[in-house]
C-alpha positions in Angstrom: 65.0 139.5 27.9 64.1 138.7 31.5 62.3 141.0 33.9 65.0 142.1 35.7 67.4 143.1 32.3 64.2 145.5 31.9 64.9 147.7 35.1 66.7 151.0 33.9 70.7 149.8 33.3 71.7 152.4 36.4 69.7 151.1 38.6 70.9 147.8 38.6 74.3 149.0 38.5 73.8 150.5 42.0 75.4 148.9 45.2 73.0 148.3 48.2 73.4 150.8 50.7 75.3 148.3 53.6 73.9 149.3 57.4 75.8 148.6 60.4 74.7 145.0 61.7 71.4 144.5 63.9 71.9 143.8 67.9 69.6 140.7 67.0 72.2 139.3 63.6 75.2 139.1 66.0 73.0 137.0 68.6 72.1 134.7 66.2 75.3 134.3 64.5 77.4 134.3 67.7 75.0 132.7 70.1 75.7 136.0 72.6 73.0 137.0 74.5 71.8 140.4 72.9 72.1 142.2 76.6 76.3 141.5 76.4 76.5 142.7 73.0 77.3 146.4 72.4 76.4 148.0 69.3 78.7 151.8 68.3 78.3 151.0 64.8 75.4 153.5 63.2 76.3 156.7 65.2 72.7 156.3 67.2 72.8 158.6 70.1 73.5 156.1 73.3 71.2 158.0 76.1 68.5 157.2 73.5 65.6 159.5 72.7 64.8 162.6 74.8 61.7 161.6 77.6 60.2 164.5 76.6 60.4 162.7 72.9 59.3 159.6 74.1 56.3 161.0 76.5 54.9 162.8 73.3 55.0 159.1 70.9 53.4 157.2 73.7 50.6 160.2 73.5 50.7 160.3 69.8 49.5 156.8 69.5 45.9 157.5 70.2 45.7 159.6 66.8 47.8 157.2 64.9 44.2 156.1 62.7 44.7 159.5 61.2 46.8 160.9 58.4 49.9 162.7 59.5 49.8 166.9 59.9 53.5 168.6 59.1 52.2 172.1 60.5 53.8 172.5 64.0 56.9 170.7 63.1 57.4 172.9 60.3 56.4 175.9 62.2 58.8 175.2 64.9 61.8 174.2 62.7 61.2 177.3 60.8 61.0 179.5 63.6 64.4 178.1 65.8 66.2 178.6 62.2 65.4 182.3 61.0 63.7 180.8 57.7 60.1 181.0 56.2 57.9 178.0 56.7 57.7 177.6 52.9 61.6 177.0 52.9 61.5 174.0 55.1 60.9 170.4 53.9 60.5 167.6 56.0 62.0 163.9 54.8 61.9 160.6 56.2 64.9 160.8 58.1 67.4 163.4 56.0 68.2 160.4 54.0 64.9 161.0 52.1 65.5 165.0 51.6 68.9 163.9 50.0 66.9 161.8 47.3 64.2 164.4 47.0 66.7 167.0 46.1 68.6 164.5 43.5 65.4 163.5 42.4 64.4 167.4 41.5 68.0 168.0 40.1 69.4 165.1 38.6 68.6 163.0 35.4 70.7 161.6 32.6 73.3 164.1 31.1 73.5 165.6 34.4 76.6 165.3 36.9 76.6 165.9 40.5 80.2 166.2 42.4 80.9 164.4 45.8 84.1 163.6 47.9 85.4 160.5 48.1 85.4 158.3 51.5 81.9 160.6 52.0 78.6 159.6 52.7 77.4 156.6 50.8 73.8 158.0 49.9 75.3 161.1 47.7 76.0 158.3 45.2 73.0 156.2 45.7 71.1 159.5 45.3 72.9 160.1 42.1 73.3 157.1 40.7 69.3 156.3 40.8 68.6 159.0 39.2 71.0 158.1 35.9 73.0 161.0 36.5 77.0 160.7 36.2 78.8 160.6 39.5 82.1 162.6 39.8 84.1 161.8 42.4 87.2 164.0 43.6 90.1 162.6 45.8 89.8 163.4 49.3 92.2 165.8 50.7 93.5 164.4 54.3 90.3 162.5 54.8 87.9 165.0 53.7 86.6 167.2 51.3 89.1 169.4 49.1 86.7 172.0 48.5 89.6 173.9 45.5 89.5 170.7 43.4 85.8 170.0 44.1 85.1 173.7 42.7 87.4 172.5 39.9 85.6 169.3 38.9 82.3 171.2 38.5 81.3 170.5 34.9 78.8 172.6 32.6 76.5 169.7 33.2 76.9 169.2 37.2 73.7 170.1 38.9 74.4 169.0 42.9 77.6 169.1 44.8 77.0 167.1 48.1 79.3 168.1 50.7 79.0 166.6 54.4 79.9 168.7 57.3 81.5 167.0 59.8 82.0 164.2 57.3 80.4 160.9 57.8 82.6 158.9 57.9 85.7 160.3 58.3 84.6 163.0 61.1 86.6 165.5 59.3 85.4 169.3 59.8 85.6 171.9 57.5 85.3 175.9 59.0 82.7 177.5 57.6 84.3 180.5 56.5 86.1 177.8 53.8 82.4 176.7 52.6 81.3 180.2 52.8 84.0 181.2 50.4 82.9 177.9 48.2 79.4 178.6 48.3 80.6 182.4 46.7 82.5 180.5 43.9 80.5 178.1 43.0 78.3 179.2 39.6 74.6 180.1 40.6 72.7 177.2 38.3 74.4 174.3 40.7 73.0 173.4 43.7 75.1 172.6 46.9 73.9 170.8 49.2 75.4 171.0 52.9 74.8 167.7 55.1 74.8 169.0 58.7 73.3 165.5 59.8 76.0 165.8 62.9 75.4 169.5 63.2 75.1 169.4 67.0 78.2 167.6 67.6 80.3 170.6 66.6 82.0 172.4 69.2 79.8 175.5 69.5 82.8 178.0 69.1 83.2 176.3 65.4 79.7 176.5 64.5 77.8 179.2 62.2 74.3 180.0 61.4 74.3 178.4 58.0 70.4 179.0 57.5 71.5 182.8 57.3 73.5 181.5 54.6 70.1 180.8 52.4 69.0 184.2 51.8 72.3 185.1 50.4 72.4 181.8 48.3 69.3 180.6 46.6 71.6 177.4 45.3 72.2 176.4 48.9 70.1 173.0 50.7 71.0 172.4 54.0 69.7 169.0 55.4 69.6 168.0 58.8 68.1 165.2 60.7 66.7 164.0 64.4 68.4 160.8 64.4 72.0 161.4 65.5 72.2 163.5 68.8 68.0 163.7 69.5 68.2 159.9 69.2 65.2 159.6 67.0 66.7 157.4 64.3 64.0 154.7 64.4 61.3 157.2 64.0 62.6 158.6 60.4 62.8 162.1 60.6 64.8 164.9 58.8 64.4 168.4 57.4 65.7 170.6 54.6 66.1 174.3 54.6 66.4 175.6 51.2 65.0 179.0 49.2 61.1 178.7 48.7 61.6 177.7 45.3 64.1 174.9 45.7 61.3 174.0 48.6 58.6 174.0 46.7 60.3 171.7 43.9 61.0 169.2 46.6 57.8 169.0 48.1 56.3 168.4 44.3 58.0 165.1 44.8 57.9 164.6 48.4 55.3 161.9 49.2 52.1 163.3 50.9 52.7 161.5 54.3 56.2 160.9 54.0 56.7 161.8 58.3 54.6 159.2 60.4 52.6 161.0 63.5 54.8 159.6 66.0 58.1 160.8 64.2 56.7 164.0 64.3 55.1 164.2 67.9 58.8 162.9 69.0 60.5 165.4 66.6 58.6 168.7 68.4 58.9 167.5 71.4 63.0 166.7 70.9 63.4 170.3 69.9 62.6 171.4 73.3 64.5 169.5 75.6 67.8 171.7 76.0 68.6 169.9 79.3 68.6 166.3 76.9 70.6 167.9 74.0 73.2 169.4 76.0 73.5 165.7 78.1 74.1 164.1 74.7 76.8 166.5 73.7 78.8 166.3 77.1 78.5 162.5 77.1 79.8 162.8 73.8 82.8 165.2 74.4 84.1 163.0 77.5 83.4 159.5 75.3 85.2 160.9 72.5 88.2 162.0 74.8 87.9 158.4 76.4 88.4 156.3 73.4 90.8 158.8 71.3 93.1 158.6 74.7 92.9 154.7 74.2 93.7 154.8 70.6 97.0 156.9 71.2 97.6 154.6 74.2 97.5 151.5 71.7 99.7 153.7 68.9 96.1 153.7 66.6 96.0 156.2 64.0 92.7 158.4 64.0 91.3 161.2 62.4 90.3 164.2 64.4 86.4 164.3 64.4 83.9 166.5 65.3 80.6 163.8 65.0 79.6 161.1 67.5 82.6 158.9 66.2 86.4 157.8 65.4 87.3 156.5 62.5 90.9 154.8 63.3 93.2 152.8 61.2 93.2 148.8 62.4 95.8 147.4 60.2 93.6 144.0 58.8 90.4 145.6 59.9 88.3 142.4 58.4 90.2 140.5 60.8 90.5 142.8 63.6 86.5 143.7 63.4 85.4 139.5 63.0 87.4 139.4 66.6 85.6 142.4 68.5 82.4 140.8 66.9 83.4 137.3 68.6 83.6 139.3 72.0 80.2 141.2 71.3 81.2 144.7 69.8 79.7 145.8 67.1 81.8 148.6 65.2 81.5 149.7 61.5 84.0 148.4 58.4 84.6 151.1 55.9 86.1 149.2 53.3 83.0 150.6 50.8 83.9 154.1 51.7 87.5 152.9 50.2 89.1 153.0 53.8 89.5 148.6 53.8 92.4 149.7 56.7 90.0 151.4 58.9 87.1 151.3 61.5 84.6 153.4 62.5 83.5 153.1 66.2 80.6 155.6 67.3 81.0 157.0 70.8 78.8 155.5 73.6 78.5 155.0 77.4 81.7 155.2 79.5 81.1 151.3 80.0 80.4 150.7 76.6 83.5 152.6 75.6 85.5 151.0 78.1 83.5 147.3 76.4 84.9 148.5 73.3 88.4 149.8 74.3 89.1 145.9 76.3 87.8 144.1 73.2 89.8 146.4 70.8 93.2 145.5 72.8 92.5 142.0 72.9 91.6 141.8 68.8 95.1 143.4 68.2 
């Protein structure tokens, strides 16, 4: 038996988690200079990272010989969201508070229920651990909260549910996942991905951190890289009930938040005048290239994140020839969605790049 045939079975049956292509791959691929390429493929946030953010890494370098302290982040985050301090759990980007939760839940002869066309970490998560995956049919795009309820097994542990959806953009009102949480038995977890939390029109959105003191089953993640633009730092946080908290941060790795994540994560938190840029650039961008799509008889789903996910007929095809003009968008085909693409909402100019390339790949 060779060394690899040794690694657990599940693991090597898991596929690689597929990111959007580097700035730098398409130059060298393409021979286009990186500064005409264009990159709305990852949902990064295109005014970049708050200078209030970025004035607290450069300052944060001269402590960077010592270990990382989670205090004032953790203060802070508790404090803007009603909770304790022992309910909040810092990951390495959200991504890693997904995986610490799995990794406290989840084992073999254990289930955990997810949507299907959702995020592509609930099954990594799941999968790694050895636990079954149970995926239920999406409902126009998005989560069909009835026949997720339905699917729950006496051996599911986690249901993942992402709200808005990545990467579909679909939203679902709270008052439905309020109603869920309330039917869902006590002994599972649910765990509500608000990773795009920001981007919700703020007459749809709802204190969900409330929520935990009425459910102790409830995680909420959330994370600094979408609209605080802080994705190549790594930073994320869960809210959960003390206990669930404390589980997590038994296997949480000590130093899991570099200094300069966390420097740039406190200072993000503060700059209102930066968040609500970001969400107005957004709102106009979004109206920019959904008017565009209609224009060019595109179906799309309505969205509520940083991004449009629209149907593009051979999308292999019609995504090699926005890459040959220097637009980087994203191919869902692993999200079962081989018709569709997912373009992230930028600049005016780099929409209007986008929206020029777009008509000429069709």
């Amino acid at each position: 038996m060779s060394l690899v045939e040794n690694a657990l079975s599940y693991v090597r049956a898991i596929s690689p988690y597929q990111p959007g292509k580097p700035i730098t791959e398409l130059a060298r691929e393409m021979g286009i200079p990186v500064e005409r390429i264009v990159k709305l493929a990852s949902n990064e946030n295109p005014l970049g990272m708050s200078p209030k953010a970025r004035q607290a890494v450069e300052a944060a370098v001269a402590g960077i010989e010592r270990y990382p302290d989670q205090f004032d982040l953790i203060a802070k985050v508790a404090g803007r969201c009603g909770v304790g301090q022992n309910q909040v759990v810092l990951g390495n980007g959200s991504n890693d508070v997904l995986d610490l939760i799995a990794r406290v839940f989840l084992a073999p002869g254990r289930s955990a229920v997810f949507s299907q066309h959702a995020f592509a970490v609930y099954p990594l998560a799941t999968l790694s651990t050895g636990a079954e995956l149970i995926a239920v049919p999406a409902k126009a795009y998005g989560h069909d909260l009835d026949a997720m309820r339905a699917a729950i097994r006496p051996d599911t542990r986690i249901v993942w549910i992402a709200n808005p959806n990545n990467p579909t953009g679909n939203f679902l009102p709270y008052a439905d996942v309020r109603a869920f949480m309330e039917s869902v038995p006590k002994d599972v977890v649910v765990v509500l991905d608000e990773a795009y939390n920001e981007y919700i029109p703020p007459a749809e959105r709802v204190d969900t951190a409330a929520w935990l003191a009425d459910f102790p089953n409830l995680v909420i993640c959330r994370t600094f890289s979408k609209i605080y633009g802080l994705a190549g730092l790594r930073v994320g946080y869960g809210l959960a009930s003390a206990a669930v908290a404390d589980l997590m941060n038994r296997v949480r790795q000590p130093f899991n938040v570099n200094n300069l994540a966390l420097a740039g994560a406190l200072a993000a938190l503060d700059d209102v005048d930066f968040l609500n840029a970001s969400y107005e650039l957004n709102r106009a961008g979004m109206a920019q290239i959904v008017a565009a799509l209609d224009q060019l008889g595109l179906e799309h789903i309505p969205s509520c994140g940083n991004f449009v996910t629209f149907r593009a007929g051979d999308a292999a095809a019609v995504n090699q020839k926005l890459l040959q003009q220097g637009v980087i968008v994203r191919p869902i085909a692993g999200y079962g969605l081989p018709e569709w693409l997912r373009v992230t909402i930028g600049k005016a100019e780099e929409n209007a790049r986008f929206i020029e390339a777009l008509q000429k790949a069709l």
